[in-house]
DRENVO-598526 format. One record per atom (N, C-alpha, C): residue number from 1; atom name; y, x, z. Coordinates in Angstrom, 1 decimal. Example, Ala and Ser with C-alpha at 12.3 -4.5 7.8 and 13.67 -1.06 7.14 Angstrom:
2
    i  at      c2      c1      c3
    1   N    -5.7    13.2     7.8
    1  CA    -4.5    12.3     7.8
    1   C    -3.3    13.2     7.8
    2   N    -2.2    12.8     7.1
    2  CA    -1.1    13.7     7.1
    2   C     0.0    12.9     7.9
***
This chain:
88
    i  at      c2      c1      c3
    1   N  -173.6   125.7   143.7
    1  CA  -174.9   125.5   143.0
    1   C  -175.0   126.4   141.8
    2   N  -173.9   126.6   141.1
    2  CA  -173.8   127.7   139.7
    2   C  -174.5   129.2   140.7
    3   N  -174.0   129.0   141.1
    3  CA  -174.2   130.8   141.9
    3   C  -175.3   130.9   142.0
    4   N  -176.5   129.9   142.0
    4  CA  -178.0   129.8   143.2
    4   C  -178.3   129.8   141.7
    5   N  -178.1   128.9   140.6
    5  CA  -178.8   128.6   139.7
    5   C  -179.0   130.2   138.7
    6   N  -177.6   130.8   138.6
    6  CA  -177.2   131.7   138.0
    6   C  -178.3   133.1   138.3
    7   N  -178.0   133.3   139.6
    7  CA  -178.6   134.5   140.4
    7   C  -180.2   134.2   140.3
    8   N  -180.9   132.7   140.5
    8  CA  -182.3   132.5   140.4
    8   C  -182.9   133.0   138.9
    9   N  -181.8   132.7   138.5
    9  CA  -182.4   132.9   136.6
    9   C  -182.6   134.2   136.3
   10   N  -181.3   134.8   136.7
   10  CA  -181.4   136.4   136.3
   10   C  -182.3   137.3   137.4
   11   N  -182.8   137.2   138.3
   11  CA  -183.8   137.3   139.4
   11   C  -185.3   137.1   138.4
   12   N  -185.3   136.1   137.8
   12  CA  -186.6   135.7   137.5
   12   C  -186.7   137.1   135.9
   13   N  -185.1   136.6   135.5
   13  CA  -185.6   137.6   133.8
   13   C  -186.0   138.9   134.4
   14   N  -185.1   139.8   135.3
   14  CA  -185.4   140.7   135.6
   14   C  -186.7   141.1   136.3
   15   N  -187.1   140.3   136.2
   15  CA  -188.6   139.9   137.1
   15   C  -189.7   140.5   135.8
   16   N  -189.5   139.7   134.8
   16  CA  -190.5   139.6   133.5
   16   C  -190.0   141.2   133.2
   17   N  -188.6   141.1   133.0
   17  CA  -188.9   142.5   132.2
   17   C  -189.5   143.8   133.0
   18   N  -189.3   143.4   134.1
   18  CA  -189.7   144.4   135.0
   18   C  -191.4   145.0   134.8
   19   N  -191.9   143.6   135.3
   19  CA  -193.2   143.3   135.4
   19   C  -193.7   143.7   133.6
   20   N  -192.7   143.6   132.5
   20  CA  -193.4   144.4   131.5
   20   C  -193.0   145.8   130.8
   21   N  -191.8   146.3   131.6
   21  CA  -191.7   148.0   131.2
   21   C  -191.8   148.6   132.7
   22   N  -192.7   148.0   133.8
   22  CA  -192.5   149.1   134.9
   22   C  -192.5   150.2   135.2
   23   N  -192.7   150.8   134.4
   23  CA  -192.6   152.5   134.3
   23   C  -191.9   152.6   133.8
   24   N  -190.9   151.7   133.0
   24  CA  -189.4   152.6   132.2
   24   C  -188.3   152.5   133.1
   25   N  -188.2   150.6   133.8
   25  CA  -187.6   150.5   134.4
   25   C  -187.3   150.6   136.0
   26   N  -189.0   151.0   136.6
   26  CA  -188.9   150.9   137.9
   26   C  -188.3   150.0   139.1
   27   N  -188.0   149.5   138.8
   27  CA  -187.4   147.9   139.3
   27   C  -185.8   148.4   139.3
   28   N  -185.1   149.3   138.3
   28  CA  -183.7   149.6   138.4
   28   C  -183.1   148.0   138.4
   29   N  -183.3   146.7   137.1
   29  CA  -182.4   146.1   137.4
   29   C  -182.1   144.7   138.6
   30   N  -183.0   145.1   139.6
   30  CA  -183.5   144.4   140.6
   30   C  -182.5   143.9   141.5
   31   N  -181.4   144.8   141.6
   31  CA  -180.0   145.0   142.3
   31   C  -179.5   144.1   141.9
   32   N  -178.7   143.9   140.4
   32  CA  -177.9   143.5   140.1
   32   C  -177.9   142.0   140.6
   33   N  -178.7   141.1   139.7
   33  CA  -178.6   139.8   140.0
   33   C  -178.8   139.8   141.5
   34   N  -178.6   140.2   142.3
   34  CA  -179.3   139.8   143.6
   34   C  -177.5   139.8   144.3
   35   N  -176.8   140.2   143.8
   35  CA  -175.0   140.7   144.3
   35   C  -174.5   140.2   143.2
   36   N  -175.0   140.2   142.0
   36  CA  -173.2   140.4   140.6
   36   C  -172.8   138.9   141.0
   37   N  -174.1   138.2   140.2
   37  CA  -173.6   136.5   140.5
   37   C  -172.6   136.2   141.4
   38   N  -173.1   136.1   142.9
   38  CA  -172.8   135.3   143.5
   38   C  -171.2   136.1   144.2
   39   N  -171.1   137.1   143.9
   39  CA  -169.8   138.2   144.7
   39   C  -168.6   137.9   143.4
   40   N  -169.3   137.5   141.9
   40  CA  -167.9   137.4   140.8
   40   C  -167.6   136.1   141.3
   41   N  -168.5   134.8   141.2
   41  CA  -167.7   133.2   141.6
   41   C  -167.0   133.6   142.9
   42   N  -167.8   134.1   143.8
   42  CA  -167.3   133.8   145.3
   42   C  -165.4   134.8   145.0
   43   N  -165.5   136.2   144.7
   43  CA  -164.1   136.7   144.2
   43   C  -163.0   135.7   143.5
   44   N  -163.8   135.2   142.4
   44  CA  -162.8   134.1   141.3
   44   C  -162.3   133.2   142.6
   45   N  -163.3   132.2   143.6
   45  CA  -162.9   131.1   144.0
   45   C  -162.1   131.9   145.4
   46   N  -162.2   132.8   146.3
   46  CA  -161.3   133.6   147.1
   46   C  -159.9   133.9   146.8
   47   N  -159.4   134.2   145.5
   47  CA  -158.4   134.6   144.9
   47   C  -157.8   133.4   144.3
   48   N  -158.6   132.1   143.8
   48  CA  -157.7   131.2   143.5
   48   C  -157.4   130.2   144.4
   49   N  -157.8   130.3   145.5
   49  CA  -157.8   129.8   146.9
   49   C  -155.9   130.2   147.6
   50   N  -156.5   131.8   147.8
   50  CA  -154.9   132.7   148.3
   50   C  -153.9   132.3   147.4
   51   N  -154.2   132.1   146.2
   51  CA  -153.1   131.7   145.0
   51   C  -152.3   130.6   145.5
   52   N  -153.5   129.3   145.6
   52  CA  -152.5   128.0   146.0
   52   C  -151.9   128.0   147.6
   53   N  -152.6   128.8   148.1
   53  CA  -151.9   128.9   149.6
   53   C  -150.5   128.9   149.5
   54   N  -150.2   130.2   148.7
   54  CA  -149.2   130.8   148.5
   54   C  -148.0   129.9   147.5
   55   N  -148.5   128.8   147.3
   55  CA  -148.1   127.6   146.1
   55   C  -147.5   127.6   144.7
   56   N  -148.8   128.9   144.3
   56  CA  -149.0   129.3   142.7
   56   C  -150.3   128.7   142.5
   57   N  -150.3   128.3   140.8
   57  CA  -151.7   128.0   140.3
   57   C  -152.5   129.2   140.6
   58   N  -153.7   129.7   141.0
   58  CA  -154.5   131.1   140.8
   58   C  -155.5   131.3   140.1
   59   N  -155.7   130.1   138.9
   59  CA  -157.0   130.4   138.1
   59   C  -156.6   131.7   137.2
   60   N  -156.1   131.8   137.0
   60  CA  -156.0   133.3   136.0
   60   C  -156.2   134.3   136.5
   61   N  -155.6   134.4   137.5
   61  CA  -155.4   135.4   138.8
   61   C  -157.3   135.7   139.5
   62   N  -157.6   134.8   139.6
   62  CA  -159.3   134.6   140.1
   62   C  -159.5   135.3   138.5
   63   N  -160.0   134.9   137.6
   63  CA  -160.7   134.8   136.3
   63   C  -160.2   136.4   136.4
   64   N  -159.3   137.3   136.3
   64  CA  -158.8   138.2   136.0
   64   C  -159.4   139.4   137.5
   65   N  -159.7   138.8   139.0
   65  CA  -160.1   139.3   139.4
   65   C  -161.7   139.8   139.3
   66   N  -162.3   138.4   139.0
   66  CA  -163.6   138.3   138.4
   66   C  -164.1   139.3   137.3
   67   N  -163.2   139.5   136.5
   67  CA  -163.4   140.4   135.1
   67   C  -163.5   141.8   136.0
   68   N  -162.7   142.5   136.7
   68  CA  -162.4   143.9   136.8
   68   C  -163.5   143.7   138.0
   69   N  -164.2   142.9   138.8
   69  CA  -165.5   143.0   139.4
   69   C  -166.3   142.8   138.3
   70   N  -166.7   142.3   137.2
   70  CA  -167.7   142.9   136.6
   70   C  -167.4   143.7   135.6
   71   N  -166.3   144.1   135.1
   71  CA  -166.2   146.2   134.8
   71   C  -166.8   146.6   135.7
   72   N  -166.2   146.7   137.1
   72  CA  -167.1   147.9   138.2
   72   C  -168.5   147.7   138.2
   73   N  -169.1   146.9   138.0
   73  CA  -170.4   146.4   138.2
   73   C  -171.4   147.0   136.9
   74   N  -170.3   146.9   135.6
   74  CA  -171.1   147.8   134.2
   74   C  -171.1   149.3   134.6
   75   N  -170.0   149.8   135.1
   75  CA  -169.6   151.1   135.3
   75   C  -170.8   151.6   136.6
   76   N  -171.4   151.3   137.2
   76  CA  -172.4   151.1   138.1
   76   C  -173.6   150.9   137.9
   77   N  -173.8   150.1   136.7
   77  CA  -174.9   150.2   136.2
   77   C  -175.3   151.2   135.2
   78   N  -174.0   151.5   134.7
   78  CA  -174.4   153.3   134.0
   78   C  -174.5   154.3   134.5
   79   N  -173.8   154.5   135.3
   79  CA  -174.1   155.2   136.9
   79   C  -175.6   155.6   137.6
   80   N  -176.2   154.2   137.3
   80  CA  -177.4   154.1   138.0
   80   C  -178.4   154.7   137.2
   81   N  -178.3   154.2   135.6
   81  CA  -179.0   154.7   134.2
   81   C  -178.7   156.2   134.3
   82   N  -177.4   156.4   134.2
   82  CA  -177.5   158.1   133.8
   82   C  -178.3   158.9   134.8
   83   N  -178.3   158.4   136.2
   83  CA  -178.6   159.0   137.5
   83   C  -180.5   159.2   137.5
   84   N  -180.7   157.6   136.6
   84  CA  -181.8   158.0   136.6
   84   C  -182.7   158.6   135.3
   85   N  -182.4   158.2   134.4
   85  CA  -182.3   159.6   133.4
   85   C  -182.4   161.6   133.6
   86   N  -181.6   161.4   134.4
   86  CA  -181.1   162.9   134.9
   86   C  -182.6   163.0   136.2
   87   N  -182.9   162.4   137.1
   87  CA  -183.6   163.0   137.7
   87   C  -185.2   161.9   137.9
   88   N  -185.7   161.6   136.6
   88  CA  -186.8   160.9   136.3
   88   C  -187.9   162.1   135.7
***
């Protein structure tokens, strides 16, 4: 339910800001919430799942996987900025 609630929210902001710099932002941040949300819990709860299989606690282990999926996900959105900067 966090996931639905989380991704609906940031769907909507990105929505407003969209709908008020459309020509700055061209629907760049449209992507994100539509994947970050729901792929960081779903990682966290995947990873702390294999943890107890294996019969270790894995909340750290999730939380820790979770973080370095959203690094990649900043580093991707700069990516996206510089890329379109460069050929706007």
């Amino acid at each position: 339910m966090i996931r639905f609630a989380l991704g609906g929210t940031a769907t909507v902001f990105t929505g407003l800001v969209n709908s008020r710099y459309r020509d700055l932002t061209g629907g760049l941040y449209h992507a994100l919430p539509a994947i970050f949300f729901s792929s960081a819990t779903l990682i966290e709860k995947h990873e702390i799942r294999r943890k107890r299989e294996a019969g270790l606690a894995g909340e750290r282990r999730g939380q820790m996987a979770a973080a370095v999926d959203s690094a990649c996900a900043a580093l991707g959105a700069l990516g996206m900025l510089a890329f379109a900067v460069v050929f706007r």
